[in-house]
N, C-alpha and C positions, 0 to 999 in steps of 0.2 A: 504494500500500500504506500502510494506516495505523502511524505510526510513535508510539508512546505517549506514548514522551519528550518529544516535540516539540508544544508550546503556548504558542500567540500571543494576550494577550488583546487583545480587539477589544470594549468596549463601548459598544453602542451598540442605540437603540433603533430597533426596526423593525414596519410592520404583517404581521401575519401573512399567506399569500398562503391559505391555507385556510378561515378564520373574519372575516377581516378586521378582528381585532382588536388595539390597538395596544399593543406590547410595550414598555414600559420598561426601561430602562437598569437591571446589578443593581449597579452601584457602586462593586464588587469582583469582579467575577469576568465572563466574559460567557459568552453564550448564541445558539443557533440556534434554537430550541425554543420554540413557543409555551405557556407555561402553562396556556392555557384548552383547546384543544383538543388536544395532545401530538401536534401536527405539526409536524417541524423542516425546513429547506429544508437541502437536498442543498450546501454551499458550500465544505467544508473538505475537503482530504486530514488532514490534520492538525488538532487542533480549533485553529482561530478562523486560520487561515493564509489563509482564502476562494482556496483555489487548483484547486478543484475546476471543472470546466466543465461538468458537467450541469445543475445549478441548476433541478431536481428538486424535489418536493416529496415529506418521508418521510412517512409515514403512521405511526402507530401498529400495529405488526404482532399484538404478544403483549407481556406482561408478567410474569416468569418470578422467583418468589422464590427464590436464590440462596441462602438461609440464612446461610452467612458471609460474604458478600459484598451481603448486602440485594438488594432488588428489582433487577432489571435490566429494562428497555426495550428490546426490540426495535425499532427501525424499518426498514422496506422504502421504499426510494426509490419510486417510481408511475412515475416515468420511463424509470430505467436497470437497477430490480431491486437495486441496492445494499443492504445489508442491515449494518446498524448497530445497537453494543448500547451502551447508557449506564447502568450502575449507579449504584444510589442514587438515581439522579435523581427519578423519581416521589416519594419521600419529602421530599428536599431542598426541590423546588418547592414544596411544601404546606408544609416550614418556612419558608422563606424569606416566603411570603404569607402566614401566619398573621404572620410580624411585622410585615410590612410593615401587616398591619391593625392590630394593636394599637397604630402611630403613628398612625391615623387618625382624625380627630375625626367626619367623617364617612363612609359608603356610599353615592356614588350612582351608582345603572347604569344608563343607559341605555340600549336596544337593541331590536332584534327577530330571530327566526328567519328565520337565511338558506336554514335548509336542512332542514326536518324530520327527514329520515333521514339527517343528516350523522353521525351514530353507527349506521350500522347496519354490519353487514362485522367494529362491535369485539368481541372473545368478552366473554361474561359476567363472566367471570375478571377481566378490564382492568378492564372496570367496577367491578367488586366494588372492585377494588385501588386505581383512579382516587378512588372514594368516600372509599375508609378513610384514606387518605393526602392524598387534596386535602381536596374536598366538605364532608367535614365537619368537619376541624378550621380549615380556612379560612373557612368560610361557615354550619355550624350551632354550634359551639363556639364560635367568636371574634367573627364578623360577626355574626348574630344574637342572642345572649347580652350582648354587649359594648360594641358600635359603634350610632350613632345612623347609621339606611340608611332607604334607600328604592330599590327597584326601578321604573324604569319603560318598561313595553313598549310601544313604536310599531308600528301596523300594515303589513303588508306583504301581497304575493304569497304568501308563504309560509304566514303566517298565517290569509288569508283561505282559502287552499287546505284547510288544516284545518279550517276549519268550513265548507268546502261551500259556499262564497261567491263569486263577484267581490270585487275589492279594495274597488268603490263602495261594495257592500252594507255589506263588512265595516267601513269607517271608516264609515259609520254608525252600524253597530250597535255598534261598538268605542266612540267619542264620546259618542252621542245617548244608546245604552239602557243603558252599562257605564256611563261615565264621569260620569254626573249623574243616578245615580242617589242618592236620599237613603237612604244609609246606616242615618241615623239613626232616619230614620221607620221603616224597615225593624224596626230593632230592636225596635221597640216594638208589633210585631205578632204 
């Protein structure tokens, strides 16, 4: 039974087991909770106690705005069915990383799509709320407005699967015919 009183900070950074991407330490306070994809792993009875034995991954369920109590997050464990709520959080997290961008001299991402429909199953709703509170004061108000970035995507299975590819073709055509192509000339046509 979740007891409210009771919290143990534990920080410490971990890779996400859903996105596989790598979660930093927040300095002050800690977290189960991936940022980028708002899947947290199933570990506390209590938060940050890791005394929990399912070790589970929660999913994003629903995202439910509370009015005086701020947004709240649902998550559903995939594993055991546990069902967990975390207020504020969605907002928090998109403050917490809009400052953590505004320390940043520069953006660079690296990556590729592990999973095209790895958002599918989320309601519109989450989405909508994921944007207005992460997405875009994170990434189109702070990171693009402000920060010197670059994004850059490496090809995969995944990727070539969306363009109707083999992986061969697609680092081909991803290289050969994206990647050198002359911009410049382009322009002037």
């Amino acid at each position: 039974m979740l007891e409210n009183s009771k919290f143990t900070k534990i920080d410490e950074e971990f890779i996400c087991e859903n996105c596989g991407r790598k979660v930093t330490k927040l300095n002050y306070t800690c977290r189960n909770h991936c940022p980028y994809c708002l899947h947290s792993k199933h570990v506390d009875i209590n938060p940050g106690d890791r005394a929990e034995n399912c070790h589970g991954v929660f999913r994003t369920n629903r995202i439910r705005n509370k009015f005086q109590k701020g947004y709240v997050i649902v998550f559903k464990c995939k594993k055991c069915g546990a069902i967990r709520k975390k207020i504020k959080l969605l907002k928090m997290i998109g403050q917490i990383d809009t400052n953590r961008m505004k320390e940043m001299d520069a953006y660079i991402g690296i990556r590729a799509i592990p999973n095209a429909a790895e958002l599918n199953g989320i309601s519109k709703e989450a989405m909508e709320l994921y944007n207005k509170h992460y997405t875009v004061p994170v990434h189109f108000q702070e990171r693009v407005k402000n920060t010197k970035w670059c994004i850059l995507r490496y090809p995969n299975n995944a990727m070539a699967q969306m363009a109707k590819m083999n992986k061969d073709e697609f680092e081909n055509f991803f290289f050969f015919n994206v990647c050198n192509l002359d911009y410049r000339k382009m322009s002037k046509q």
